[in-house]
N, C-alpha and C positions, 0 to 999 in steps of 0.2 A: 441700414434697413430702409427700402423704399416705403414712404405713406401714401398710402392710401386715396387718392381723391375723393370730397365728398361734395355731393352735389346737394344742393337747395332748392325744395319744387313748392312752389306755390300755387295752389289751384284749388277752387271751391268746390269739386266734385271729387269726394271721398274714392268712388270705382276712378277713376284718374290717378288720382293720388296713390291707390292701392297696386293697380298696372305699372306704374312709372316706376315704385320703389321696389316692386319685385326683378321687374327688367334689368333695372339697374342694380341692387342686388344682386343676382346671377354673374352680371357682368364685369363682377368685382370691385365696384365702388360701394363707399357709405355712404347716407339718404337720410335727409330729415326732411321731412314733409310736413305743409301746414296751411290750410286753406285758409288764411289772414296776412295782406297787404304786410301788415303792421308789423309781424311775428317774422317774415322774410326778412323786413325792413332793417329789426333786430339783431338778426341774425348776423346779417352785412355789415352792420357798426362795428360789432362785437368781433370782426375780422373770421367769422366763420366763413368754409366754401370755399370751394376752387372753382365752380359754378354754380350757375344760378338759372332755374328752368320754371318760369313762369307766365299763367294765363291772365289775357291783360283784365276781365270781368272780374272782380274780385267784390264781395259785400263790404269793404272796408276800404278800399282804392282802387285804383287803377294801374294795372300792372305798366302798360305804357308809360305811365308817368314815373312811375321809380325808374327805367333803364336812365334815362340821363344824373339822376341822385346818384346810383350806384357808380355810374360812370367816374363821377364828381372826388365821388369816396373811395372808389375801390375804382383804379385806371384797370386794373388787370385783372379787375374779376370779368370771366364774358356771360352776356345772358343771353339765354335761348328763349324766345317769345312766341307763347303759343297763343291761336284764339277762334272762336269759335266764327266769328263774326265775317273773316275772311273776303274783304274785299282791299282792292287795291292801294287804299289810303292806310289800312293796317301793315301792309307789307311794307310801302315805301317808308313810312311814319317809322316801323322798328328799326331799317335800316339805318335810316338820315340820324336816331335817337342814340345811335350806339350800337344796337344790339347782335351779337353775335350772328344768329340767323333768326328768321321767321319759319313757325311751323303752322300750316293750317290743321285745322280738328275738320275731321278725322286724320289721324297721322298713322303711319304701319312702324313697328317698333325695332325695324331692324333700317331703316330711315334714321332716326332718335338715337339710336345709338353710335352711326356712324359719324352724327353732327357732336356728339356729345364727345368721342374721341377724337376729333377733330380740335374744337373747342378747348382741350386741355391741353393738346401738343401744339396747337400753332399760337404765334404772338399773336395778341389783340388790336385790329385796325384801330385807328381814330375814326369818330364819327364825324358824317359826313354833316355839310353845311346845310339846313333844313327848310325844306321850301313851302311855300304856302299853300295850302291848300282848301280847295272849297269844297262845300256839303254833293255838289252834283259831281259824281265816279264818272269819269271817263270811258270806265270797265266795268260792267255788271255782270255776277256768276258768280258761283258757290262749286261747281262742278269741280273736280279733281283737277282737270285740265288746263280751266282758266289759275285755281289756284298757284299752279307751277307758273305760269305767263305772269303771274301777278308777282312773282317770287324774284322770277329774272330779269324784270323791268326794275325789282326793285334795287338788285345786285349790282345794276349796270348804270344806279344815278349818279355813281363818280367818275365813271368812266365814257370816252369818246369813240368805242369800238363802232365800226360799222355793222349795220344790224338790215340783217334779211326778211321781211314779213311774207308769209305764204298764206294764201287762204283763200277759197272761193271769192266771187264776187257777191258784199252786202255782209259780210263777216265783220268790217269793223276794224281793218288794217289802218287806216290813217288814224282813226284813236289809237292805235299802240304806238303809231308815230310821234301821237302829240301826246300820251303821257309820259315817253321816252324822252322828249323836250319839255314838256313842264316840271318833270319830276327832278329833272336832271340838274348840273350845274351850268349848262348854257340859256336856263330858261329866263335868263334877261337879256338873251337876243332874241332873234326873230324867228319863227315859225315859216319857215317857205317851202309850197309844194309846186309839184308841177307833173300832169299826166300825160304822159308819153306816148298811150295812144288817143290823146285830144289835139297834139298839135302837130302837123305838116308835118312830114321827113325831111323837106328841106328848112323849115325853121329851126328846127331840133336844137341845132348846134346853137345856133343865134340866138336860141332863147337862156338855153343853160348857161354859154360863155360869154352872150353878149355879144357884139360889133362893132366897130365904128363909124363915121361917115363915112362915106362913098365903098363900102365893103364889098357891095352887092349894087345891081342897080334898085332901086326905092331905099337902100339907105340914108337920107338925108341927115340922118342925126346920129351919133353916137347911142347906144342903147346899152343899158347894165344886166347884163343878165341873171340870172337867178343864183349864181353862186358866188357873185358881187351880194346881190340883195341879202341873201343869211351869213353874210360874216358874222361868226361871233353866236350863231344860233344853228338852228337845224336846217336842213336841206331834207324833202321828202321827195327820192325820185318815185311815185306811183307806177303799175305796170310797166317796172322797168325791160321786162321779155318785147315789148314794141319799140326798142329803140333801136334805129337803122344798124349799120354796120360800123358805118361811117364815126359817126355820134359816139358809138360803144370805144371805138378805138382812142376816141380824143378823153371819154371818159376813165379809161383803164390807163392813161398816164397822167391824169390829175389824181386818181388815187396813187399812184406810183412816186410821182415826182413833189406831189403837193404845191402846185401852182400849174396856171394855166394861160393860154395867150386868148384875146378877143378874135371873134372871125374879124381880119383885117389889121388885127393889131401885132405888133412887134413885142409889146414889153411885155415881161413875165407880171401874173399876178398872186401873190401868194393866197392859195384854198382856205379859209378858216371857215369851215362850216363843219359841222357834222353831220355824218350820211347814213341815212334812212333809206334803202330799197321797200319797195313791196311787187307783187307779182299772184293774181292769180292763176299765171300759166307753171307747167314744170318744166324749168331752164334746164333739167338734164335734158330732156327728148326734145330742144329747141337746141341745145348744145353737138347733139348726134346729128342734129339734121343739117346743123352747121348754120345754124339761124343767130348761135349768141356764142361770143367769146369765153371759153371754157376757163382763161386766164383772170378777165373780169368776174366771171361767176364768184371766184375763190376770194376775191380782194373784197368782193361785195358779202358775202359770204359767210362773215367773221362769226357773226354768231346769229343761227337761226333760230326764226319765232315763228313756230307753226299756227295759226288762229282758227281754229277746228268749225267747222259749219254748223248752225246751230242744233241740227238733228244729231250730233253727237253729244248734246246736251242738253238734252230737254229739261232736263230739272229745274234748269235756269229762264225757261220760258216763263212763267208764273212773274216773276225777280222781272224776268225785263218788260212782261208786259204791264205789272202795275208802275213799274220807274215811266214808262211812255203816257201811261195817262195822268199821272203825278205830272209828271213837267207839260204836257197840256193845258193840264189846270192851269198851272201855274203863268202861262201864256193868255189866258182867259177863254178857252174854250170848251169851262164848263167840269162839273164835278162826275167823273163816269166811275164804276167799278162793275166787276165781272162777277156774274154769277156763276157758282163751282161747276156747273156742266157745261159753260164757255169753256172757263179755265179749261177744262178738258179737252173740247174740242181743240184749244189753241194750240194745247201740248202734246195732241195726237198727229196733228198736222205736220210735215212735213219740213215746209220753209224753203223750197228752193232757191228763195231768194233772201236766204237769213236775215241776220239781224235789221238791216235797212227795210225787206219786205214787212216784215213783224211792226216795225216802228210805223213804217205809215199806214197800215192798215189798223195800229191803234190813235194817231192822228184826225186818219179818216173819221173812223168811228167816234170818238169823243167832240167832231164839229157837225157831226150827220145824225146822232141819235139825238132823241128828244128826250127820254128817259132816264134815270141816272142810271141804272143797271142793265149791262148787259147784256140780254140771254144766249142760250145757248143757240137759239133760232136766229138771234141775229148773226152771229158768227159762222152759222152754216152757209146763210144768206152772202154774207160777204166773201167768204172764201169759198166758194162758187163761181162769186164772178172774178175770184185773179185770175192774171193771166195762165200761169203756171196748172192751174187748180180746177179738180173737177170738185162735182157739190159731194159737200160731205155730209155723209145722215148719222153718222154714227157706229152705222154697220159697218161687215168687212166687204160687203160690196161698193161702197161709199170710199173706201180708202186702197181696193186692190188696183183699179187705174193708176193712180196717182204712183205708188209705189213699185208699179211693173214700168210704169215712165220712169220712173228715176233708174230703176235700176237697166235697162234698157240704154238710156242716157248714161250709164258708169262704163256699161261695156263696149259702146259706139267709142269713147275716149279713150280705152287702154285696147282696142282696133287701132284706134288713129295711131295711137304712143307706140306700137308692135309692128306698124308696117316700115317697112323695110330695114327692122334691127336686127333683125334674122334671128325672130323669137319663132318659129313658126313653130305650132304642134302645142307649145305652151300655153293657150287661150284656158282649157278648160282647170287647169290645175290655179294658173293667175285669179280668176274668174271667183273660184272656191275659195283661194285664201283670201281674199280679198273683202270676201260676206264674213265665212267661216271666224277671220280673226276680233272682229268686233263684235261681232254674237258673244264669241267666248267671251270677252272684253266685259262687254255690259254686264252677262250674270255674270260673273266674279265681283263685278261691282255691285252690284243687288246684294249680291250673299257675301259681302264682304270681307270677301276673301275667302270663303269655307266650300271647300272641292267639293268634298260630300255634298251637300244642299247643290250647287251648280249641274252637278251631276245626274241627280238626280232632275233637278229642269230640262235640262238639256235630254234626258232619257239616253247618256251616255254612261260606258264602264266609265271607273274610278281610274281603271289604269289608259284608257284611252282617253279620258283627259288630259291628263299627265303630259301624255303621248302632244299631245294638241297643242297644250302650251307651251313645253318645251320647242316643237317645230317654231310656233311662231314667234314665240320669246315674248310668253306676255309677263306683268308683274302679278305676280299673285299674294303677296303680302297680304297680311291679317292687318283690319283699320282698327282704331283704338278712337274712342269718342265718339 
């Protein structure tokens, strides 16, 4: 006779606790549920549970801090660690602590359940060696999107996979670099970047492999280049879509062979670095144009991290604009907070210059205002004069410039990506999916997950929904939390 698996949920919200044990229920497992640290705690001694599914906020403890107890007592029980709180120091902290996986609140329950039979059939890793960490995120966001980024940085702190960053420019790529190196287990080597289109075509080589004396003329001294300098630690090659041909090719046999020679040198050096790409261009239509090695793409490649522009997130504008005037403070330039019709304007704005434009122009503002608050007048004022930015008043004639520029600017660039792939005739269908599928995207996120309400937003049928998301293959999962 097979038994049963029974899972153990801790969590201090009763409609949690009620959803989790019905889910699971249905799903064929047993469920005891109990929104007290203490009572899990119990549980676990007592040799109950074949898992254990717990929120780390608890009025009696701290769920984080039981995963290493449990660890201690029970090698083989796995816990699945939810939380509401969902920034990056939550994700890596569960990982590093033991725990099976990390789930952010809101979660969709067909997510939960694939982790929970997961969890029962696979052996239980050992936890990982746990790194230090301070009060100021490297990553700020609550959004769905960042949540997953925060998830897979944290998956990848025992591991030296090469990692692909994509994202506009001002998005906040070399932060995913350096908390892929601080979180990680190289993060008592060094941190080395180097931007590919800041330095010469013909340095290139010279900088990443180094040289010797007389290698070149103005060689007069041996020089270590960048991939000497992070042994032992990270290597961040930035926009790597700018590096020559030449460069690409000496680089695609250091990932290959793992060692490399100096321009001018003879002896082999063995690579111990780990490698970080980033790129805001798309190496596919650099790749068709015959501009990047289609070979390196894939070595580089290994697992990509898309960093989504901040207008796919607005929610998290609020989160990053007070973190920017928090650490001004903290720099001494003064106590500033936003009043809620800034906030607004900040969140209606656009950001063409994401996360880096947002940050200085809360910089700016907290050394240039004289008051402690805000207004919304002064943030029309300053975003006005960016560069990117016409004045914003509030209305829709205030924000229809801005927004026919961008969108204007999306279709100039998949022009440029189309000519000469022999897409022709394709512009207006591309064009449509392209809006079409983040519209969907967002209300389903609003109405989370509930067709009917989206539907009705949208002033579409039920069944051409449907229709809509299927095409474009969005998630539509019901969220829980």
């Amino acid at each position: 006779m097979t038994t049963v698996p029974t899972i153990l949920i801790a969590d201090d919200d009763r409609s949690i606790r009620t959803v989790l044990t019905q889910a699971l229920g249905r799903a064929g497992y047993q469920v005891r549920a109990t929104g007290a640290a203490a009572t899990l705690w119990r549980w676990v001694e007592d040799g109950e549970g074949d898992l254990v599914i717990t929120d780390i906020v608890m009025p009696d403890g701290n769920g984080l801090d039981l995963v290493p107890r449990i660890r201690r007592v029970r090698p083989d029980l796995p816990v699945v660690v939810m939380s509401a709180q969902s920034t990056i120091l939550t994700a890596v902290q569960s990982t590093q602590r033991g725990a099976f996986e990390y789930l952010p609140k809101p979660f969709d329950l067909t997510e939960l359940l694939s982790i929970v039979d997961r969890a029962i059939k696979q052996p239980l890793p050992g936890p990982a060696p746990e790194a230090v960490a301070g009060d100021d995120l490297p990553l700020i966001g609550r959004a769905p999107v960042m949540q997953e980024i925060y998830r897979v940085i944290a998956r990848l702190t025992t591991a030296d996979l090469t990692i692909m960053v994509t994202g506009e420019s001002g998005t906040g790529k070399e932060l995913i670099a350096r908390a892929l190196h601080d979180y990680g287990r190289r993060r008592q080597g060094p941190f080395v970047a180097i931007n590919m289109a800041a330095i010469p075509r013909e340095l290139i080589e010279s900088e990443l492999f180094g040289h010797e004396r007389g290698a070149f003329t103005g060689a007069t001294n041996r020089h270590i280049g960048r991939f000497e300098q992070a042994a032992g630690g990270t290597l961040f090659l930035d926009e790597i879509g700018d590096m020559p041909q030449e460069a690409q090719t000496r680089l695609l046999r250091v990932l290959q062979e793992g060692e490399f020679t100096t321009v001018g040198g003879r002896q082999p050096i063995r690579a111990n670095a780990r490698i970080v790409a980033a790129t805001h261009r798309d190496l596919r239509v650099l790749i068709r144009a015959g501009q990047f090695r289609e070979d390196l793409f894939y070595r580089l490649n290994v697992v990509p991290i898309r960093l989504p522009p901040l207008r796919e997130r607005p929610g998290d504008i609020p989160l990053l604009a007070q973190h920017f005037l928090s650490r001004a403070q903290n720099e001494g330039l003064g106590a500033k907070s936003l009043a809620p019709e800034a906030m607004a304007r900040l969140s209606a704005y656009r950001w063409p210059g994401n996360v880096r434009e947002l940050e200085n122009l809360m910089r700016r503002l907290s050394a240039l205002v004289p008051q402690p608050v805000i207004t919304a007048e002064i943030i029309d004022q300053a975003l006005a004069e960016l560069v990117h930015a016409e004045p914003v008043l509030g209305g829709e004639a205030a924000t229809a410039q801005p927004i026919e520029r961008a969108i204007e600017q999306h279709i100039a660039r998949v022009l440029a990506a189309m000519r000469g792939a022999g897409e022709e005739g394709l512009l207006y269908d591309r064009i449509l999916a392209d809006f079409e599928a983040p519209l969907i995207r967002q209300v389903l996120a609003e109405t989370r997950g509930n067709q009917i309400r989206a539907a009705a937003m949208l002033g579409l049928n039920r069944n051409t929904l449907r229709k809509k998301i299927r095409l474009h293959e969005l998630d539509v999962a019901r969220r829980v939390g």
